[in-house]
C-alpha positions in Angstrom: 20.9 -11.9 -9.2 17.8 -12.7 -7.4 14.8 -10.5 -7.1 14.8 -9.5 -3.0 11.0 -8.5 -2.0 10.5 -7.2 1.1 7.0 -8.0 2.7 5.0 -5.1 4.0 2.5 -4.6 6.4 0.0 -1.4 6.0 -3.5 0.0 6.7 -6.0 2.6 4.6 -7.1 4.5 7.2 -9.8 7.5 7.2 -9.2 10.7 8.2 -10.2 9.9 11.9 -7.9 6.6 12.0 -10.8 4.1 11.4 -9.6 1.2 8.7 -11.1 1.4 5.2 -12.4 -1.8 4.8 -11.8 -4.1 1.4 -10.0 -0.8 0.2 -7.4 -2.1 -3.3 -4.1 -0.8 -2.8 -1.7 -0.9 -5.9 1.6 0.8 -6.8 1.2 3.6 -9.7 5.1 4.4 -10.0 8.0 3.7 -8.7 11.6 2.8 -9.3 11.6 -1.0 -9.2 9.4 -2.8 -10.9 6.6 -4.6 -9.5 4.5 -8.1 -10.4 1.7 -7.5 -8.3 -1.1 -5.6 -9.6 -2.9 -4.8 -6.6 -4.1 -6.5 -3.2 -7.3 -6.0 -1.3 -7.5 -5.1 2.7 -9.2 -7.2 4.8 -12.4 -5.4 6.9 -10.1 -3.7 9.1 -8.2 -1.9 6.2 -5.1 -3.9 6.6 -2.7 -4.8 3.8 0.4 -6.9 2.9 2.7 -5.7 -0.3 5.9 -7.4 -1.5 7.9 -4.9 -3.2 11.5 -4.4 -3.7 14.3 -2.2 -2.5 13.1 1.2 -4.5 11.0 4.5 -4.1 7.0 3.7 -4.6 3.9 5.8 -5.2 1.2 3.9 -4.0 -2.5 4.3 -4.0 -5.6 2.8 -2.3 -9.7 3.4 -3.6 -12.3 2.6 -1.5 -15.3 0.6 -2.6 -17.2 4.2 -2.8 -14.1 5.1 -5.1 -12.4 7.8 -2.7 -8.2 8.0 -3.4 -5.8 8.0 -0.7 -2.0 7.9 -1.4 1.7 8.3 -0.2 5.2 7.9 -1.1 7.2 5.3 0.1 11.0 4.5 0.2 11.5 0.3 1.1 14.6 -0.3 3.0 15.9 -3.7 4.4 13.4 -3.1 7.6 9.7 -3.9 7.6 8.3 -0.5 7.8 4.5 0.2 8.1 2.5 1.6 5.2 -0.4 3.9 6.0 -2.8 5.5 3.3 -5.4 7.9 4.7 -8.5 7.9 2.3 -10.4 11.1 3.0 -14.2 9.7 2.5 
């Protein structure tokens, strides 16, 4: 059976809706697993995750090392990811 990833797009916002730049975003749990230890966001804050079909707990630190995370249920759709980080 082959291993169906579906390609995510997100951000890591702050609390006022400006991107977190070169934030790391990475999955801590979830029930499906997952090869990819983390990615980085470009300058804007934006993020691209392959993950499968499954429930997700996923994280982003800024470079100052504030934590932002949310849940996250991947369907068949390309749904957007956001993280607020609350520098």
């Amino acid at each position: 059976m082959p291993d169906e990833r579906i390609l995510h797009h997100g951000r890591v916002i702050d609390r006022y809706g400006a991107g977190v730049g070169d934030a790391l975003v990475y999955v801590v749990h979830g029930t499906a697993s997952t090869p990819e230890i983390a990615v980085k966001c470009d300058a804007s804050g934006r993020f691209r995750l392959a993950l499968p079909p499954g429930h997700f707990k996923i994280e982003a630190r800024s470079m100052a090392g504030a934590i932002g995370a949310t849940d996250f249920d991947v369907g068949t759709g390309d749904e957007r990811i956001e993280i607020i980080i609350d520098q």
